[in-house]
N, C-alpha and C positions, 0 to 999 in steps of 0.2 A: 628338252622341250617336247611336247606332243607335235606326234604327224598330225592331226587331226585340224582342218583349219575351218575357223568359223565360218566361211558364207558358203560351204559346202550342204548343197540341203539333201543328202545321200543319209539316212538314218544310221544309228549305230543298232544293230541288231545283234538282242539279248538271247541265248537258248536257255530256257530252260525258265518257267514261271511257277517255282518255288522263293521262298525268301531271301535265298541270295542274289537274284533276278530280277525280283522285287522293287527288294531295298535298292538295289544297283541301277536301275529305273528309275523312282523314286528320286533320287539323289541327282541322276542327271536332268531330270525335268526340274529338280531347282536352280538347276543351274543355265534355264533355258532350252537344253536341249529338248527332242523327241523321238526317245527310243523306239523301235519296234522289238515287240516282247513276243517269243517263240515259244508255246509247249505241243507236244504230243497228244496231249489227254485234255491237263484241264490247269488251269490257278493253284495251288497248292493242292495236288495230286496226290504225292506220295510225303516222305514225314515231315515236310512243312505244313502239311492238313491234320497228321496224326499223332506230330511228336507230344510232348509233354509238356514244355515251356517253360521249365527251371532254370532262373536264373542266377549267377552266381560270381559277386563280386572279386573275392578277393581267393578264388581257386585256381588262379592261372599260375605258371611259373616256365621260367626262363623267355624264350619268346610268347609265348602264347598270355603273359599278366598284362601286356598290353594292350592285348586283344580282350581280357575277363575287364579291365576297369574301365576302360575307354567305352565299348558298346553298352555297360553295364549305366551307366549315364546316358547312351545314348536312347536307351530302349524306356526311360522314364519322359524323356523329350518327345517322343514319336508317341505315347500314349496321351503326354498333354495336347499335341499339336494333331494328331488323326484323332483322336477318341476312342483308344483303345480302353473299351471298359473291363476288359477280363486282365489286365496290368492291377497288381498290388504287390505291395512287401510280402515277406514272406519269412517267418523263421524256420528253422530245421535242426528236425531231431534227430539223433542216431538210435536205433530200438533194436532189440535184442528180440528177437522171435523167442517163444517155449512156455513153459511152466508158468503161470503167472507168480510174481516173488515181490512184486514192487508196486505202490498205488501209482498209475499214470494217469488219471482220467483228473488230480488236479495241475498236469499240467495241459492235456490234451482231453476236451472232455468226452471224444468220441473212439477212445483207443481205451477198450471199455473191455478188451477180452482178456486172451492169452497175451502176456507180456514179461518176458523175465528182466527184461530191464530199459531202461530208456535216458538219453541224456541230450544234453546240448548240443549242437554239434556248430550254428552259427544264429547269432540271434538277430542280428541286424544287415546282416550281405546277402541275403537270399531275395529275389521276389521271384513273381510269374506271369506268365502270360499266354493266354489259349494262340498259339502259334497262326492256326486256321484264318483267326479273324485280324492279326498283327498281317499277314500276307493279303489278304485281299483287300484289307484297307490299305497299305502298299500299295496294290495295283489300282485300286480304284483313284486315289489321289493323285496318283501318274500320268493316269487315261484325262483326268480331267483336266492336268497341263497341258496336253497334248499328247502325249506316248498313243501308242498304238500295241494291242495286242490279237497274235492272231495262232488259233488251233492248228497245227500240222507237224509234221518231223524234221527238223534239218538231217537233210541226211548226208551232207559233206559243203566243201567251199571251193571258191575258185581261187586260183592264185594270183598274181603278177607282181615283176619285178625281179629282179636277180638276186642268187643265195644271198645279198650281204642285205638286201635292202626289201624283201620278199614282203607282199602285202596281202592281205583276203580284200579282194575287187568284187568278189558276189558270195551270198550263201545260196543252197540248195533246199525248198522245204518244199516238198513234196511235190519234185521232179523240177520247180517253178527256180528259177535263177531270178534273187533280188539282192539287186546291186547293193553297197553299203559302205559306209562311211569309215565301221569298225564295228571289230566283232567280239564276244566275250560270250563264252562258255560259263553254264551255272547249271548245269546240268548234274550235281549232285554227283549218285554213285555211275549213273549213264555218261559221266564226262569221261569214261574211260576209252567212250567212241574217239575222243579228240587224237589218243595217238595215232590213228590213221589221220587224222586232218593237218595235225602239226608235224609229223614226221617224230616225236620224242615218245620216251617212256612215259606210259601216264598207267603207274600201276595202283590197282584199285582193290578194295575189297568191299561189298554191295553186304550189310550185315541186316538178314532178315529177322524181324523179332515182333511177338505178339505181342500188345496191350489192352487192355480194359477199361470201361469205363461203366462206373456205377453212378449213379444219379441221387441224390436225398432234395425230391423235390419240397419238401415242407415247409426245409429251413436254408440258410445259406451255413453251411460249413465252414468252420472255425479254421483259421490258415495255420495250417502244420505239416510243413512237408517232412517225409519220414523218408532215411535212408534206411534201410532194414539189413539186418544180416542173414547168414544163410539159415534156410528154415530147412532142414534135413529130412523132413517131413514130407516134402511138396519139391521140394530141388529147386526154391526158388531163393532168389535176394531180392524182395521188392521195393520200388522206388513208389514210394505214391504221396499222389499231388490236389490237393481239395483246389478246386476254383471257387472264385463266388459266384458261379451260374448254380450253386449247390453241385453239381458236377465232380467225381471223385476221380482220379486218370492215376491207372497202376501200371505203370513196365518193370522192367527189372525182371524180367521171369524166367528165365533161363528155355532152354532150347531154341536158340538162337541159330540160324543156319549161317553159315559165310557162303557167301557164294564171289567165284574169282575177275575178276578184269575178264578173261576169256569166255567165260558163263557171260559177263553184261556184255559184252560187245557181241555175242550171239543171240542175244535179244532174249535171256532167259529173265522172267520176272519184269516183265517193260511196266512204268508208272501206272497207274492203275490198278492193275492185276497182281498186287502183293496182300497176301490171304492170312487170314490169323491160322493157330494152330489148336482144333479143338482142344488137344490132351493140356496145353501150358493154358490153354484158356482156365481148365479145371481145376488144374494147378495152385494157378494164382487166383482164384474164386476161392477156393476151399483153405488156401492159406491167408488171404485176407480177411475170411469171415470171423478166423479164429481169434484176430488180435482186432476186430472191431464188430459187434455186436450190431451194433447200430446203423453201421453203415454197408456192412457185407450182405450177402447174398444170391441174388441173381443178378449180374450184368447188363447193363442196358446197350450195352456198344463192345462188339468185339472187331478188334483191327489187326491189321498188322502193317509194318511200310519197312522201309530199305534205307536204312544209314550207308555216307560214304568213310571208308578210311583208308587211307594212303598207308604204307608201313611206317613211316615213321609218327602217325598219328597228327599231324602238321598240313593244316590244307592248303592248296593249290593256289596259290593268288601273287600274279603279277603278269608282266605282260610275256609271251612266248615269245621265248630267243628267235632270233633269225627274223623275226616279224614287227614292222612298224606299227600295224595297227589289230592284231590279234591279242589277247587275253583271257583269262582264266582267272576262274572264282567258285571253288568244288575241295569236297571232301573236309568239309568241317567237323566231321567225325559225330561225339559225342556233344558238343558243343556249336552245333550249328543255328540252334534256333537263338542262343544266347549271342552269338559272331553275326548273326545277318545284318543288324543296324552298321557295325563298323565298316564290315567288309563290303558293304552298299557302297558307304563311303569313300571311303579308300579307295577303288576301287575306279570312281568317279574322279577322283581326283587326279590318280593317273593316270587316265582316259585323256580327260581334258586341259592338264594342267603338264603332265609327262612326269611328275611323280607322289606320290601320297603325302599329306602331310601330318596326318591325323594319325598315322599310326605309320611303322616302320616294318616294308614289306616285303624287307630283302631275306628273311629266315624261310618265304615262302614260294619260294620262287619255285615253277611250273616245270622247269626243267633239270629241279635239282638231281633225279635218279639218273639224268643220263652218265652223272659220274662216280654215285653211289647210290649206297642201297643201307638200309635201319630195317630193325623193326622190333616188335617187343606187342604186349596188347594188356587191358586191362585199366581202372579207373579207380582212382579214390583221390582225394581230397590235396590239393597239390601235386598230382601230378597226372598230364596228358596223354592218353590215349584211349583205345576204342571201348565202349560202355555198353550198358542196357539202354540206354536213353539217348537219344541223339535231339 
């Protein structure tokens, strides 16, 4: 059963307003509560404002297929009921960068260049959605249940209660002690501060990576997400994503930095301050222009943001051992924008209900490395772990 009891009017305070913060918001104000929502910076900050938004039904496996089909549903419900207009299907092709050898432009009319080859890769389980506007309509629909959101750092908790039954009585944001109901980290790759809060292993890896965005204001671009292969050329594998804003969104470009749990919890890279890389900017400009004519050129938006991933590529969600009313919701890796609808949920429901029902959330549990340790990295199509695209 949840410690959490109704006529307690002590808010449950959220860190971290990215979309798994959001959504986790979001979900409690349907259910009458009114969270208080904590960032640093700003509303989707870092790659909740800049990720990519591909989504993908049936690319889960082992525990994580519950996670791809369940939010994959869920994230077409949340564009009917918010009005997320940048939400559409989406199919996806697999393309072979080089030589051109093969006519693609009748399947794709804007892959008009360099092409050695191109195929199917899912015709009917793919959509997307511009992540940026899926999070602040989140937060906006929150605030107007009630929720409450406010700009500063948590920068630790209070505790009380003895080791077997041990509770968070206050958080800490910017020096200011606010008391609280219950508390739940979403703090992305920065949730690696929480091992000094919880007392556990919370090991992270913070994976910096450049993106693009080209623009075709004239027309609305035809929906074809492209997995690309290595273009040997340019050192890139690009992922690129047409919205219907005419908007084009390339990642995938390799020169990715890792940076470790020890770097984030020394405050290297904090939300905001994560910078493109002019040389992969060029990169991936010069090798998208090559296999689209039409649409390449000069970039309208150069970015870059900070994916989380845990080693075993498996994020963080459930409540933290030892604590009645502490949880964790972080490190969704490459698939965090496609997981935020569920893990909102979920989330929510073990909050207030004392266990999920909507999805099963014991593969994820927050304190698994205190007894082992995985790892492995890398992403394609059935199976999990850490990508170009988060």
């Amino acid at each position: 059963m949840s410690a959490l009891t109704a006529d307690d009017d002590l808010p449950i305070v959220i860190a971290g307003a990215g979309l798994h913060g959001a959504a986790l918001a979001y979900y409690l104000t349907q259910r009458g509560e009114k969270p208080l929502l904590v960032d640093r910076h700003s509303v989707a900050a870092a790659a909740s404002g800049k990720g990519g938004g591909f989504l993908a039904r049936d690319w889960g496996s082992g525990p994580t297929e519950q996670l791809h089909t369940t939010s994959f549903a869920l994230h077409q419900e949340l564009a009917e009921s918010l009005g997320i207009t940048s939400y559409r299907k989406i199919p996806v092709l697999s393309v072979t960068p080089g030589v051109r050898s093969k006519r693609t432009t009748d399947i794709c009319p804007w892959l008009d260049g360099e092409i050695a080859d191109s195929r199917w890769m899912d015709r009917d389980g793919g959509a997307q959605v511009a992540p940026h506007e899926l999070c602040t309509k989140l937060v906006e629909a929150a605030l107007s249940a009630g929720a409450s959101l406010r700009i500063g750092a948590v920068e630790g908790i209070e505790k009380s209660g003895g080791d077997a039954s041990m509770s968070v009585s206050a958080v800490v944001i910017d020096g200011e002690r606010v008391a609280c109901r219950a508390f739940a980290c979403t703090m992305g790759p920065w949730a690696a501060l929480a091992q000094d809060w919880f007392d556990i292993p919370v090991p992270m890896t913070g994976i910096k990576s450049t993106s693009i965005v080209f623009k075709d204001a004239s027309r609305e671009v035809e929906p074809f997400a492209l997995f690309c292969g290595e273009d040997s050329r340019f050192g890139t594998h690009l992922e690129v994503y047409p919205r219907n804003s005419g908007e084009v969104y390339l990642c995938g470009i390799g020169g990715s930095e890792y940076v470790d749990a020890d770097e984030l919890r020394a405050g290297k890279y904090p939300p905001g301050q994560v910078h493109a890389d002019p040389a992969r900017v060029k990169a991936a400009t010069d090798s998208f222009s090559t296999m689209s004519r039409r649409l390449g050129g000069t970039p309208d938006t150069v970015q870059a943001c900070m994916r989380p991933c845990p080693p075993d590529a498996l994020p963080y969600m459930g409540r933290v051992r030892g604590f009645t009313n502490a949880y964790m919701s972080a490190g969704h890796n490459c698939w965090g924008i496609l997981w935020a609808p569920v893990s909102g949920k979920a989330m929510s429901e073990l909050i207030l209900d004392g266990e999920a029902s909507c999805v099963d959330l014991r593969p994820f549990d927050p304190a698994r490395f205190a007894k082992k340790k995985s790892g492995g990295r890398g992403r394609k199509r059935g199976e999990e772990s850490v990508g170009e695209q988060w």
